[in-house]
LOZASE-410526 format. One line per 2 residues: number of its first residue (from 1); their letters; for each residue z, x, y of C-alpha. Coordinates in nm, 4 decimals. Each point is the difference from the previous one (the first is absolute). Layout:
<rs>
NUM> a> Z,X,Y ~ ...
</rs>
This chain:
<rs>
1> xx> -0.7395,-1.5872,1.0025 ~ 0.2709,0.0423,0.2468
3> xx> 0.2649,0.2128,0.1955 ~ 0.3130,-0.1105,-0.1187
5> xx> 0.3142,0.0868,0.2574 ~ 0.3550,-0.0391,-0.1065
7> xx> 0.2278,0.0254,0.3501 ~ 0.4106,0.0315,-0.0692
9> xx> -0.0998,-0.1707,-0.3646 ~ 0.3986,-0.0522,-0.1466
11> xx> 0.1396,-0.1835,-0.2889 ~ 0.3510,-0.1030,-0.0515
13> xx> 0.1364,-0.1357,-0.3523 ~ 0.3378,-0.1388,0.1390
15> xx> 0.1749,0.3153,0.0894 ~ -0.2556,0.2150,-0.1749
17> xx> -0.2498,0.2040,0.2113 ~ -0.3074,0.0004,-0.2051
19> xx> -0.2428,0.1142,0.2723 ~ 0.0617,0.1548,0.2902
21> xx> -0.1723,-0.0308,0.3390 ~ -0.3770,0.0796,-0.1852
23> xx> -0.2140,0.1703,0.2473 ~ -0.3769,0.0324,-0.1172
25> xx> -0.3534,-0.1133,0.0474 ~ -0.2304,0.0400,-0.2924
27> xx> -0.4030,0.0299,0.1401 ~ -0.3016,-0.1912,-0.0849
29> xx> -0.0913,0.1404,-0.3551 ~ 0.3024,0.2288,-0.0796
31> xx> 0.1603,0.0143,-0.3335 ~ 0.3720,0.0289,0.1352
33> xx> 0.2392,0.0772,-0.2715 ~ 0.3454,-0.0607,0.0179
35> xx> 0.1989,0.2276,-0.2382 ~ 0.3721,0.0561,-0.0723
37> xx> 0.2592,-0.0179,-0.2843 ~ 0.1508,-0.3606,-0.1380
39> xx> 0.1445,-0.2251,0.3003 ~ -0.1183,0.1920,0.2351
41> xx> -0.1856,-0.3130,0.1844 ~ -0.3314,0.0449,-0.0646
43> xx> -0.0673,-0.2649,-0.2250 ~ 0.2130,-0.2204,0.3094
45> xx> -0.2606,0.1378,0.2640 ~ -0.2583,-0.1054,-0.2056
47> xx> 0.1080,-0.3797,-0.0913 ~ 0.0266,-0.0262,0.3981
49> xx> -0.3190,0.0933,0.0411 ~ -0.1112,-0.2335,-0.2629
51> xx> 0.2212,-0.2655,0.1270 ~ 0.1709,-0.0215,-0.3113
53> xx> 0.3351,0.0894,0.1892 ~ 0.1385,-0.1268,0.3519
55> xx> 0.0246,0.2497,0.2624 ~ 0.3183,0.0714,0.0826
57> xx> -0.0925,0.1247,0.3433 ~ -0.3064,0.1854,0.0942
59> xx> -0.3807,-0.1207,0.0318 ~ -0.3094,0.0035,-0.2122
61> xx> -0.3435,0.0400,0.1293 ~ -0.3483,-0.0417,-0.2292
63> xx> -0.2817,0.0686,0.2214 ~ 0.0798,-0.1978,0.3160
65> xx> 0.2255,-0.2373,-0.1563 ~ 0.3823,-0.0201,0.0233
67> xx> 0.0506,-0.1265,-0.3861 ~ 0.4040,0.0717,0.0147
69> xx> 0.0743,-0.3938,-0.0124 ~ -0.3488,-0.0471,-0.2489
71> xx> 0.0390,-0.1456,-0.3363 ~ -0.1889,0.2789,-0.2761
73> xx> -0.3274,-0.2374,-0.0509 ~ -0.0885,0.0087,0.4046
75> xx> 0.0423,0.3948,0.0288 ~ -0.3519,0.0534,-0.1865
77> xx> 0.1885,0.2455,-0.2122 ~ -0.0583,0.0654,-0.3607
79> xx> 0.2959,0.1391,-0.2372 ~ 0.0037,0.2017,-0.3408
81> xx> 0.3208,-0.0121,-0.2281 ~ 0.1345,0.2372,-0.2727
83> xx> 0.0332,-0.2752,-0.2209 ~ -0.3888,-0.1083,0.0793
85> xx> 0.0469,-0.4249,0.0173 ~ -0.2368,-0.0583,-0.2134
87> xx> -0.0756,-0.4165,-0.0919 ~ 0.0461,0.0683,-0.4180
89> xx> -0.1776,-0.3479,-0.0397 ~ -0.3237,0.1025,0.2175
91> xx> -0.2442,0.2745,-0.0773 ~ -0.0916,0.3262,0.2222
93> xx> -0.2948,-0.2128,0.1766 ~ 0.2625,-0.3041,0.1355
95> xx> 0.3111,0.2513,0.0094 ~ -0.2878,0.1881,0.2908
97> xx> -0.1257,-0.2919,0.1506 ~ 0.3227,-0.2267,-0.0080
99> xx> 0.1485,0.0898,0.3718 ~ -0.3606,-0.0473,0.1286
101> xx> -0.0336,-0.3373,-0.1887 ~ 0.3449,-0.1308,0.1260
103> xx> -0.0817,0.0588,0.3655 ~ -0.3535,-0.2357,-0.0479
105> xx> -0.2636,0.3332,-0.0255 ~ -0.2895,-0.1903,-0.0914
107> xx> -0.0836,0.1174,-0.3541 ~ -0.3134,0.2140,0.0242
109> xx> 0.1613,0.2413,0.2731 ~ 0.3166,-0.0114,-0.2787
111> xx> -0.2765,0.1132,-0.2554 ~ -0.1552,0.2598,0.1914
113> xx> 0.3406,0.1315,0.1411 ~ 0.1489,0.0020,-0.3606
115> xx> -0.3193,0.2178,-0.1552 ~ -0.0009,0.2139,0.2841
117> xx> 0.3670,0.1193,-0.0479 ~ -0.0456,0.0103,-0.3634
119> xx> -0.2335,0.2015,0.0068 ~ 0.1330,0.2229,0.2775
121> xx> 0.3076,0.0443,-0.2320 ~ -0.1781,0.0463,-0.2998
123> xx> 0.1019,-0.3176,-0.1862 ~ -0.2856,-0.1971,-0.0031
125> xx> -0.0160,-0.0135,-0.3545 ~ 0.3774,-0.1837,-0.0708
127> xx> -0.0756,-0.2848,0.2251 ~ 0.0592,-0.2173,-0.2898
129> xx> 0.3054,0.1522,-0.1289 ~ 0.3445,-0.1258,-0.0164
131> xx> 0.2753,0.2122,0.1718 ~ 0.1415,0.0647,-0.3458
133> xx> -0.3074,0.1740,-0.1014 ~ -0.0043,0.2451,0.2603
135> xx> 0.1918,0.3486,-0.0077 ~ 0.2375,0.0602,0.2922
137> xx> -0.2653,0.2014,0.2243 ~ -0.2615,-0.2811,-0.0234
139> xx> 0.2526,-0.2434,0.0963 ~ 0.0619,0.1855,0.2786
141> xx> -0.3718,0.0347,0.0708 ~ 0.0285,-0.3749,0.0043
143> xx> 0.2774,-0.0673,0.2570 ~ -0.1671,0.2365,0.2230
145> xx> -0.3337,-0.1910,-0.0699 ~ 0.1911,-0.3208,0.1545
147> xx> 0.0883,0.1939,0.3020 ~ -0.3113,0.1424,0.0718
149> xx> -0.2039,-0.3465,-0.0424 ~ 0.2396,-0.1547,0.2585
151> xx> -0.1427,0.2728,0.2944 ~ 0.3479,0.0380,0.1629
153> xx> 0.0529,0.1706,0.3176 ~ 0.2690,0.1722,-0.1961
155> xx> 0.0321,0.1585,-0.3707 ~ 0.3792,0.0096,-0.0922
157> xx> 0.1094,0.1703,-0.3091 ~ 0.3295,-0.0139,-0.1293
159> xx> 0.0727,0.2833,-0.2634 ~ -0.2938,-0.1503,-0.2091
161> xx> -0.0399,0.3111,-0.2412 ~ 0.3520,0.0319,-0.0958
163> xx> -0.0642,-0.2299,-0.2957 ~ -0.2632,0.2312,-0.1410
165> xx> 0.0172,0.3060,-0.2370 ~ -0.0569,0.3869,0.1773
167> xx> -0.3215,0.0189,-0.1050 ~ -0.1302,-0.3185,0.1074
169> xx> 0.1551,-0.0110,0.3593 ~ -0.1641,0.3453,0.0743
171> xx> -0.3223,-0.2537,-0.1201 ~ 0.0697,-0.2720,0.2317
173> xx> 0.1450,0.2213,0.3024 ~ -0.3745,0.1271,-0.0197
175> xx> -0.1554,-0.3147,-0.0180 ~ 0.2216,-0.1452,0.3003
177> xx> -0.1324,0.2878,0.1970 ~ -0.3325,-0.0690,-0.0724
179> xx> 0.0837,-0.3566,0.0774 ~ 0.1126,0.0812,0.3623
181> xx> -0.2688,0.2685,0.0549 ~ -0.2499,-0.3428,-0.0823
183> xx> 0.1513,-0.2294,0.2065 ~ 0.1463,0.2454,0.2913
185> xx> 0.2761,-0.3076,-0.0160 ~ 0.3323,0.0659,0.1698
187> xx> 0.2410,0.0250,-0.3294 ~ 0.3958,0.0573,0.0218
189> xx> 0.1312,0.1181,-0.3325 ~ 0.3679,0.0489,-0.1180
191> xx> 0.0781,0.2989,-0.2701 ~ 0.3418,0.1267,-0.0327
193> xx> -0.3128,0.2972,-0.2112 ~ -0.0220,0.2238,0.2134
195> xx> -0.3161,0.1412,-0.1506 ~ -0.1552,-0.3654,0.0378
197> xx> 0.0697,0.0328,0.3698 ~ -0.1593,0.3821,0.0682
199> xx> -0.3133,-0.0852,-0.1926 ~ -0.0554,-0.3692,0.1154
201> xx> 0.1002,-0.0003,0.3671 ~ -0.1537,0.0550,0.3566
203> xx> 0.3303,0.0236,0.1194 ~ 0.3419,-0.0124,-0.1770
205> xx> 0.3589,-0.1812,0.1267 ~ 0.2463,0.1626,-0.1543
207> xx> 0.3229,-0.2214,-0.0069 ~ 0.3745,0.0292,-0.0568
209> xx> 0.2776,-0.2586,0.0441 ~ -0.2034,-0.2359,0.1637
211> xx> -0.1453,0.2074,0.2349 ~ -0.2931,0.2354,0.0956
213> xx> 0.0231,0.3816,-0.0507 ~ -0.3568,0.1228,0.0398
215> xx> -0.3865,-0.1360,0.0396 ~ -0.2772,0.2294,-0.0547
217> xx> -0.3031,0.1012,-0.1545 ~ 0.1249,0.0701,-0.3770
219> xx> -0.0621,0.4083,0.0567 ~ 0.1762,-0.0393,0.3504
221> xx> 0.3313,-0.1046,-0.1998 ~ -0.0266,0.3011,-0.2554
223> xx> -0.0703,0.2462,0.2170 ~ 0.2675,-0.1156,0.3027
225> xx> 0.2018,-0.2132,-0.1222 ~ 0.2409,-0.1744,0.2729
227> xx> 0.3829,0.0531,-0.2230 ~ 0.1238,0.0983,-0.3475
229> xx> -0.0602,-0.3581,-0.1496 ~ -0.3846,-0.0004,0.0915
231> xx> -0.0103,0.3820,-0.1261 ~ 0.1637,-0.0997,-0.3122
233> xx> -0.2016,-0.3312,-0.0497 ~ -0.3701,0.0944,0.0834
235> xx> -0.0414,0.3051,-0.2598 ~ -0.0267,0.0168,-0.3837
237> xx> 0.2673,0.1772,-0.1263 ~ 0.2167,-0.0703,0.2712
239> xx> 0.0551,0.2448,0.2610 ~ 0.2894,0.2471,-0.0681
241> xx> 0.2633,-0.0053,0.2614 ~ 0.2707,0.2407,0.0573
243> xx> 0.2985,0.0411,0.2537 ~ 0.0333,0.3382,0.1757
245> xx> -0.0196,0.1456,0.2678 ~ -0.2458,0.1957,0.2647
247> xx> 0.0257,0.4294,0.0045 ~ -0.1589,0.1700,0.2418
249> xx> -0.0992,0.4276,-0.0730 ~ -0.1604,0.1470,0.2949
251> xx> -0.3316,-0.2503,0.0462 ~ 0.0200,-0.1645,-0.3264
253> xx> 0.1687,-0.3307,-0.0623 ~ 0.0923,-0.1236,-0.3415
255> xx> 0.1632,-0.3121,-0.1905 ~ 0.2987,0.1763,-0.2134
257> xx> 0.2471,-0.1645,-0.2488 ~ 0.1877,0.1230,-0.2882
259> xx> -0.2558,0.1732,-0.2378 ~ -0.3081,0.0156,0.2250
261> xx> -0.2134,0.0193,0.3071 ~ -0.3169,-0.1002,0.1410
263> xx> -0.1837,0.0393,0.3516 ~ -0.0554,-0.2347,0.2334
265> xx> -0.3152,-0.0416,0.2219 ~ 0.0191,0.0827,0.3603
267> xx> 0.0027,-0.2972,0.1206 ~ 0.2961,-0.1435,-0.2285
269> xx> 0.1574,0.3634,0.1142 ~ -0.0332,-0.1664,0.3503
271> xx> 0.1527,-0.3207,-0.0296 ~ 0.3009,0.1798,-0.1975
273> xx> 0.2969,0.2477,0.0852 ~ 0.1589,0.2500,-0.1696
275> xx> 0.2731,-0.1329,-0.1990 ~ -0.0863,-0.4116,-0.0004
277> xx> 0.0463,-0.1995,-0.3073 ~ -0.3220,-0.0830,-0.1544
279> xx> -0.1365,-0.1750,-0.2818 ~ -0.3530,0.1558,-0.1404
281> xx> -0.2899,-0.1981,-0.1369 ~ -0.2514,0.1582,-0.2391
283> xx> -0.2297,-0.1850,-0.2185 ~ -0.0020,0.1338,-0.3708
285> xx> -0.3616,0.0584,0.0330 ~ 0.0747,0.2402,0.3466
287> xx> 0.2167,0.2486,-0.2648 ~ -0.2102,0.1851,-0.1735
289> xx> 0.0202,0.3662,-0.1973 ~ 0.0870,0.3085,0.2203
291> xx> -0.2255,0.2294,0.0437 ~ 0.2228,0.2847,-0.0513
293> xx> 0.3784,0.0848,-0.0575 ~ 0.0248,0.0413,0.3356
295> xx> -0.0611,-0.3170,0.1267 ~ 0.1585,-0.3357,-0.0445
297> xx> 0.3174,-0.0743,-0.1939 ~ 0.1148,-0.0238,-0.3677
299> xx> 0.0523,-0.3036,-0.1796 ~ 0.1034,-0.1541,-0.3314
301> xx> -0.2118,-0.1787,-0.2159 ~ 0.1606,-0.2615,-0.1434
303> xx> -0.2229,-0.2299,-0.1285 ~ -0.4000,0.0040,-0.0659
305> xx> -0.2478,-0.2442,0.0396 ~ -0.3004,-0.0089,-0.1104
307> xx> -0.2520,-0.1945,0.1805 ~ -0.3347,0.1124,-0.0988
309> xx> -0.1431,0.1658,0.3289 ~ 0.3306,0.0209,0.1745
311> xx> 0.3085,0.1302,-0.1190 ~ 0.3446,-0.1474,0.0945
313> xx> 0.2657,0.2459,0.0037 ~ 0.3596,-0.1544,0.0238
315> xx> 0.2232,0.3158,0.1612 ~ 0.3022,0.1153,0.1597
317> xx> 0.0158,0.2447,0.3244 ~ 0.3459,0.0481,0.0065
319> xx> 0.1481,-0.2649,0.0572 ~ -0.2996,-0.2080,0.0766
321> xx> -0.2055,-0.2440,-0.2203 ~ -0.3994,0.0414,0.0519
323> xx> -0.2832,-0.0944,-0.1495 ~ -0.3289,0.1819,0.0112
325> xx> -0.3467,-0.1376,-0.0494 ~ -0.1941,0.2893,-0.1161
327> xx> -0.3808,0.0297,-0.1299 ~ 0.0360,0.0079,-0.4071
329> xx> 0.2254,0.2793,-0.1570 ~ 0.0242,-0.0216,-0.4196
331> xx> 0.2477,0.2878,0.0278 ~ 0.3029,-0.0653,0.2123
333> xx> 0.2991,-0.1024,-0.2035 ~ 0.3237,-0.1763,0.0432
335> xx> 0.2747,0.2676,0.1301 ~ -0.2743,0.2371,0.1531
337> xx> 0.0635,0.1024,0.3414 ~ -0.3017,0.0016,0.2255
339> xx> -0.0680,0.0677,0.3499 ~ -0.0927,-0.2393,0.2446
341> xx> -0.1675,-0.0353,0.3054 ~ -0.1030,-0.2486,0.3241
343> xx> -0.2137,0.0852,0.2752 ~ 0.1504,-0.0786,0.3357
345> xx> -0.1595,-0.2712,0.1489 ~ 0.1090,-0.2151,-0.3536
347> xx> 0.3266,0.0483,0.0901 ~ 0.1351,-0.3513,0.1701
349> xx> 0.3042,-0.0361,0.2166 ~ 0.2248,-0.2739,-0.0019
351> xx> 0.3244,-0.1143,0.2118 ~ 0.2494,0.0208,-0.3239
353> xx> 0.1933,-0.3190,0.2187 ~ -0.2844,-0.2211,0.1138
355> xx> -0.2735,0.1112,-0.2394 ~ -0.2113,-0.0073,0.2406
357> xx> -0.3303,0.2706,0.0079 ~ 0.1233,0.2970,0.2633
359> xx> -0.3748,-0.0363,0.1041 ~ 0.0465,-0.3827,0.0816
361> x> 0.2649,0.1556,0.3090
</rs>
């Protein structure tokens, strides 16, 4: 186990800027995720680390060792695939114990480190198995098996669920967490799910164009997010975000746009003025029913989705498009109008220019 440090980390493809100027040091036993949509450079970041890819500028640190110039065998890293890189000619047992067996591990600590994962990950029964007799999740089992019997200073995963089925990853996202909760080994995992990300990670990056937006504790980034993008990434549904405008009536502050209005905490009411251009942030679970006619605002329903204990309702305010997260309702219909409500401090604030968090000034 190791901290690992990335200082001005960039990569360059010709004129393409890949990663930019990486900032981040990941502690000794953290599982760092590093989440973000398709090209966003996570996967880059990651290769760096790995030594898989040349810095571009920047510096590397494992522990007390500069590894930016390092070829990927002297880093004492281990990687896991999507694809898994399985040997189809060699069984579960040799597929676990061939890294170990390359580098000269004399063959009883092989043995004893082979059994040990196996049995950690629950696949000590397949060790004589072919890769073609194995279902997707125990191959997985496997390539994480030949990490784990290398004991790396570093676990790096590359998107390794996104070959499985929805109901198996939620199976191996548990059993990686019980993996790192084992082995309190430093891990750095890339997702563009952002689901993978809040349930597996100490701490999340959240990454766009190459760059850093946000690093936090998975809860941290929900509740206070840093811009719109993080707001709208971390969150399932997606947060809803609308352009309008702050209104002031005597002490109370609101969000207004064409078809409805909410109120805003005190403290967004403080880092606001009367009239500025605003886009609002609520999360589709943070609208719920009003409580009477009086309160909150009317809205469409356009479409209804039934999700067992939640109900997603599709709507219009006005103008607006929103979507509401509600506890299960079997009697709300397409076309009904409903009323809707947000309690203040679930109202976010965002620059409508810069995107960036009004609380982040």
């Amino acid at each position: 186990m190791a901290v690992v440090e990335l200082t001005g980390v960039t990569k360059k493809f010709g004129d393409v800027l890949a990663v930019d100027a990486v900032n981040l040091a990941i502690e000794d036993g953290e599982f760092m995720v590093f989440v973000g949509p398709s090209g966003c450079g996570k996967s880059t970041t990651l290769r760096m680390v790995a030594g898989l890819e040349d810095t571009t500028a920047g510096t590397i640190k494992i522990g007390d060792r500069d590894v930016t110039e390092l070829q990927p065998k002297d880093r004492n890293v281990a990687m896991v695939f999507q694809n898994y890189a399985l040997y189809a000619h060699k069984n579960v047992y040799q597929n676990l114990g061939f890294g170990l067996h390359v580098r000269g591990t004399p063959k009883a600590e092989i043995d004893e480190r082979v059994r040990r994962a196996a049995t950690m990950l629950g696949i000590d029964d397949l060790l004589d198995r072919k890769p073609k007799q194995l279902s997707g999740g125990q191959k997985q089992r496997v390539a994480l098996g030949r990490a784990l019997v290398r004991d790396p200073d570093v676990f790096l995963l590359d998107e390794p669920l996104s070959n499985l089925d929805a109901k198996m990853r939620v199976r191996m996202r548990e059993e990686i967490a019980k993996l790192h909760a084992a082995t309190r080994s430093s891990m750095i995992y890339v997702t563009h799910d952002q689901i993978e990300a809040m349930t597996l990670g100490d701490r999340i990056a959240v990454m766009l164009d190459g760059r850093v937006q946000q690093v936090g504790p998975p809860l941290e980034l929900y509740d206070r997010p840093a811009n719109a993008f993080v707001a709208s990434f971390i969150g399932s549904p997606e947060m809803n975000m609308v352009d309008g405008e702050l209104i002031q009536k005597g002490k109370v502050a609101s969000f207004a746009c064409e078809g409805f209005s909410v109120a805003v905490s005190a403290q967004m009411r403080s880092l606001a003025t009367a009239g500025q251009k605003v886009t609002a942030g609520i999360r589709p679970e943070h609208l719920t029913f009003a409580t009477s006619a009086k309160t909150g605002f009317t809205a469409e329903v356009e479409l209804v989705e039934q999700m067992g204990a939640q109900t997603l309702l599709l709507c219009k305010a006005g103008l607006a498009p929103l979507r509401a997260l509600v506890d299960r309702d079997d009697k709300v219909r397409n076309g009904d109008r409903v009323r809707l409500q947000a309690v203040p401090a679930n109202v976010h604030l965002f620059d409508p220019g810069s995107g960036a968090s009004l609380l982040s000034d």
